[in-house]
Backbone as CSV, one residue per row, in Angstrom:
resi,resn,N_x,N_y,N_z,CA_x,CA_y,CA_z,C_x,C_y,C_z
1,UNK,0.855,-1.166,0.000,0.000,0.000,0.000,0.903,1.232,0.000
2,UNK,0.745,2.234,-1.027,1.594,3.667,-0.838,0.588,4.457,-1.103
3,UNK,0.995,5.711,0.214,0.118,6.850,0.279,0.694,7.942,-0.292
4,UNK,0.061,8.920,-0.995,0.878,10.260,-1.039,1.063,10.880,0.142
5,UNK,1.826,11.254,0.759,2.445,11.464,2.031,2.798,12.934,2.180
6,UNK,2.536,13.586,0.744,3.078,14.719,0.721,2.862,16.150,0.994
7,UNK,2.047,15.906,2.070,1.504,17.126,2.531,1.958,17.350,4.421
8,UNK,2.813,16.902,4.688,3.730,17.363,5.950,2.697,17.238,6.963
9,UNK,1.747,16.201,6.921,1.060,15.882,7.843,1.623,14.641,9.148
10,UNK,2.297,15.620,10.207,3.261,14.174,11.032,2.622,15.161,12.360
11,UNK,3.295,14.603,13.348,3.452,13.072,13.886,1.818,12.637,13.587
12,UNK,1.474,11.173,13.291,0.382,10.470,12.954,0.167,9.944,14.728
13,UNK,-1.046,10.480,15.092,-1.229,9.890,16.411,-1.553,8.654,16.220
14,UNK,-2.512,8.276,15.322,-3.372,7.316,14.713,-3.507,6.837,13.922
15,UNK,-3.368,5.499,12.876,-3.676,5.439,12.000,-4.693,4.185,11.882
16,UNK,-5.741,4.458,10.955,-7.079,3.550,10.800,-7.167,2.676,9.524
17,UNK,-6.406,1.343,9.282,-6.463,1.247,7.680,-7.309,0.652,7.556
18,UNK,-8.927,0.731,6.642,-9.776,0.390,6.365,-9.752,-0.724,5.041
19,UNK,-10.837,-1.479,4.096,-11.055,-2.258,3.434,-10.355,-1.005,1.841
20,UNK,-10.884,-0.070,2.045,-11.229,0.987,0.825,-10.373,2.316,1.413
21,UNK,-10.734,2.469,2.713,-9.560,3.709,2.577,-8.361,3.528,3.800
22,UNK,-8.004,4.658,4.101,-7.081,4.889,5.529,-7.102,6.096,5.964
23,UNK,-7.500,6.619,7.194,-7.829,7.768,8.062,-6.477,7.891,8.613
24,UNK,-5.846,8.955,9.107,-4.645,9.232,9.742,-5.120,10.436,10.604
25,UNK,-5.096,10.152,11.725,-4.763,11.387,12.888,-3.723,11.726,13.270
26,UNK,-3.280,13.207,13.091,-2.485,13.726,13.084,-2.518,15.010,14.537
27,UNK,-1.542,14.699,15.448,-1.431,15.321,16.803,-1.088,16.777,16.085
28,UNK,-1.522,17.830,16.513,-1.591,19.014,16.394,-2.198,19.796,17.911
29,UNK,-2.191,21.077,17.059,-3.164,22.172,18.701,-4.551,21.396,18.758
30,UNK,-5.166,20.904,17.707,-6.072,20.737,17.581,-5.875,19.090,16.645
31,UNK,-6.490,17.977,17.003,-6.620,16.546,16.255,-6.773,16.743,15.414
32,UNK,-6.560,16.475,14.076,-7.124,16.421,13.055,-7.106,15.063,11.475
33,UNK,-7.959,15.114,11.364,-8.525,13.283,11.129,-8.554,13.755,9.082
34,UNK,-7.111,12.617,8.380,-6.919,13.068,6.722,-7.380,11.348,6.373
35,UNK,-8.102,11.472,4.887,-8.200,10.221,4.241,-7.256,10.496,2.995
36,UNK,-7.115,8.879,3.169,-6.489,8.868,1.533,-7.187,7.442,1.391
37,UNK,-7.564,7.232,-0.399,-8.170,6.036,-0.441,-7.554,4.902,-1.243
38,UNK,-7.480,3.997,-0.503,-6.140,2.618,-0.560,-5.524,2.371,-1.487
39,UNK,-6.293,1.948,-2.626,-5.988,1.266,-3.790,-5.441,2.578,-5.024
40,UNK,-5.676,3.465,-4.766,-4.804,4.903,-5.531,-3.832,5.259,-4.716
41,UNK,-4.168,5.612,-3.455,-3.112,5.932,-2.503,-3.150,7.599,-2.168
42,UNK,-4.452,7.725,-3.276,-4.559,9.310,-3.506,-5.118,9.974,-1.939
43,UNK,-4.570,11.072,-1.713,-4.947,11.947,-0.713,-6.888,12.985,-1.084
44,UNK,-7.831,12.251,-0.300,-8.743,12.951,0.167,-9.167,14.163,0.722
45,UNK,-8.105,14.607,1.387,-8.555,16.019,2.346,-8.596,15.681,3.718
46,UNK,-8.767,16.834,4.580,-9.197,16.320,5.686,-10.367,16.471,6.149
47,UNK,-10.765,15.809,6.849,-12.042,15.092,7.251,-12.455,15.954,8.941
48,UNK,-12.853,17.137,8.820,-13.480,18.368,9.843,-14.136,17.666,10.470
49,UNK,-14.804,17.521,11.743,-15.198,16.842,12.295,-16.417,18.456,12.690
50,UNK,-17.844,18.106,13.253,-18.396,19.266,13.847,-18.752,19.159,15.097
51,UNK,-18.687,20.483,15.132,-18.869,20.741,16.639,-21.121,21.352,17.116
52,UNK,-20.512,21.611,18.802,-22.172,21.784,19.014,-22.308,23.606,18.403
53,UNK,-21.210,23.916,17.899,-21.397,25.502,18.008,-20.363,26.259,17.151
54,UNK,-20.806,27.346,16.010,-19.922,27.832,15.061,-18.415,28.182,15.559
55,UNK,-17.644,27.550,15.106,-16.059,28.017,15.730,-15.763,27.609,16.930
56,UNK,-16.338,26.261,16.839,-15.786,25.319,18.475,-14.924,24.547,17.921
57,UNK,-13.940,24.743,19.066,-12.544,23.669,18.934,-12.789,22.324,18.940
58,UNK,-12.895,21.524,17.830,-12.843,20.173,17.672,-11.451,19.378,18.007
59,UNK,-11.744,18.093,18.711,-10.580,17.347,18.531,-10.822,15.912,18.158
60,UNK,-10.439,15.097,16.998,-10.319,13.860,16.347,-9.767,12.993,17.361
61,UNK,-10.654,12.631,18.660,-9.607,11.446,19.497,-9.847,10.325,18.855
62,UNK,-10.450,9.569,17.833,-10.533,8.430,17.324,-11.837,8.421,16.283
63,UNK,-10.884,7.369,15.561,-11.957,7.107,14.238,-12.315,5.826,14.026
64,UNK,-13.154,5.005,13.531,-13.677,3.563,13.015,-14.463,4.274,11.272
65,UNK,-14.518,2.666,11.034,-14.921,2.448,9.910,-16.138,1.456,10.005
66,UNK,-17.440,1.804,9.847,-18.377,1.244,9.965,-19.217,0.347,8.539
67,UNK,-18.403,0.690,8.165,-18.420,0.100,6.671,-17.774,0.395,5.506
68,UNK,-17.633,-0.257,4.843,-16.598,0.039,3.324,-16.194,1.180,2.991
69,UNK,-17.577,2.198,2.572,-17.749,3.802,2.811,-17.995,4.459,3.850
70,UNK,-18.391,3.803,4.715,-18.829,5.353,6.292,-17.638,4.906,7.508
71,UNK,-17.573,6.580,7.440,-16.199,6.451,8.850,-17.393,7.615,9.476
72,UNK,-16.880,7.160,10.883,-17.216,7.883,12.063,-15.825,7.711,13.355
73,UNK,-15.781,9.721,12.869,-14.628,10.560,13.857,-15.531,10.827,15.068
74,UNK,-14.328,10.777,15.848,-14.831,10.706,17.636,-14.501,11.850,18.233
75,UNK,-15.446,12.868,19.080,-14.937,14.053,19.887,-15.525,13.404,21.294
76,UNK,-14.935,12.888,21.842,-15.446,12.246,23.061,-15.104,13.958,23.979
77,UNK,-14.877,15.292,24.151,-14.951,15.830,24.434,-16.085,16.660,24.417
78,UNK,-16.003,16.444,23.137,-17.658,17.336,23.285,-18.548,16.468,23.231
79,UNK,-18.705,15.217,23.281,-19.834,13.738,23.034,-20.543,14.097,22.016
80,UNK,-19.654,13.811,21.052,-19.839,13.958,19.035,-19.409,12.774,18.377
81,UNK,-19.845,12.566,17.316,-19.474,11.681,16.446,-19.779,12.037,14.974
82,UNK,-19.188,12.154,14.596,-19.657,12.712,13.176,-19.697,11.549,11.666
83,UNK,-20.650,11.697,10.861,-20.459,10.337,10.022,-19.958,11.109,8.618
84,UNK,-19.048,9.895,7.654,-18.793,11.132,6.821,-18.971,9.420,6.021
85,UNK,-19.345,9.653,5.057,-19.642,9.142,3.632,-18.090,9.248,2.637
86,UNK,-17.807,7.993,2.319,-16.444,8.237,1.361,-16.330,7.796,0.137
87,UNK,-15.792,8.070,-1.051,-15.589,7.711,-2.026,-14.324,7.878,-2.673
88,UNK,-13.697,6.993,-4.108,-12.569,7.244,-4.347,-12.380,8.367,-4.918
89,UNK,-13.387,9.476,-4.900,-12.959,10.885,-5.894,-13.131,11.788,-3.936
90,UNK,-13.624,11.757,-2.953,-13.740,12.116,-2.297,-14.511,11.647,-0.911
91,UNK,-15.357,12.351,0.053,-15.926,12.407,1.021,-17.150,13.734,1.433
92,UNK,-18.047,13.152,1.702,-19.150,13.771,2.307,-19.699,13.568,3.273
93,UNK,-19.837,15.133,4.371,-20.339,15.090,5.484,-21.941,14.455,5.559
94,UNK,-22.201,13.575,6.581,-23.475,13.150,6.106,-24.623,13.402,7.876
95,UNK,-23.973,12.988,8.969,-24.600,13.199,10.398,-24.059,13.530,11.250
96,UNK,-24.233,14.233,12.586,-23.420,13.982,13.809,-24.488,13.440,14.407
97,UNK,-23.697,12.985,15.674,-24.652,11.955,16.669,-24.645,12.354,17.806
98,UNK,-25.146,12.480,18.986,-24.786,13.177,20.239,-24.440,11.585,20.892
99,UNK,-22.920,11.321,21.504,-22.692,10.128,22.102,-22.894,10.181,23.611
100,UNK,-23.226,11.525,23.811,-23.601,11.532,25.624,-24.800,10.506,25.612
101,UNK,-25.514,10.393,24.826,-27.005,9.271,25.314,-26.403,7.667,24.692
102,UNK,-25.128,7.297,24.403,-24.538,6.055,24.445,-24.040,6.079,25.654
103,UNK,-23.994,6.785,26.621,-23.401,6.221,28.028,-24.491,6.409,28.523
104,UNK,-25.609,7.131,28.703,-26.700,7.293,29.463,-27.555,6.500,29.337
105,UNK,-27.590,5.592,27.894,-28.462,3.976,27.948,-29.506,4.532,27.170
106,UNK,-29.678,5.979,26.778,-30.917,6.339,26.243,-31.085,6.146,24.569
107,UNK,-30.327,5.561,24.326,-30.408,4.632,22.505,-31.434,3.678,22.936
């Protein structure tokens, strides 16, 4: 597997290699969660995660792959989850989830 690498995205806190793509978290002031998709190796963008409020500090503590195409990034700080839809030309934001009611039992 080779990624384009070439965008000075280090230290990798994380890396997620999926069926179809690979997520990389990258330690910064702020987490921040890049795809590239496997079999090109091509670089996606990065993958914004949202917050409860315009210009809130997000942080990417972890990502899964819930299927072939859908990743869901983790703000266990703010109890977020965000779902993003992927493809080999790109990615689309698609839900957030409030994960405070996965510990409260209320799913």
């Amino acid at each position: 597997m080779e990624l384009d690498l070439d965008y000075e995205l280090w230290p990798f806190y994380d890396v997620i290699v999926g069926d179809k793509y690979v997520i990389g978290i990258v330690r910064a002031s702020n987490q921040r969660a890049y795809v590239w998709h496997r079999e090109s190796g091509r670089f996606l963008g990065e993958m914004m995660p949202y917050g409860k409020g315009p210009g809130e500090a997000i942080n990417v503590g972890s990502a899964v792959f819930i299927d072939d195409s859908t990743a869901l990034l983790f703000d266990m700080g703010l109890s977020r989850a965000t779902v993003y839809r992927l493809t080999p030309d790109g990615f689309s934001f698609d839900d957030v989830i409030d994960t405070a009611a996965w510990s409260s039992g209320a799913i």
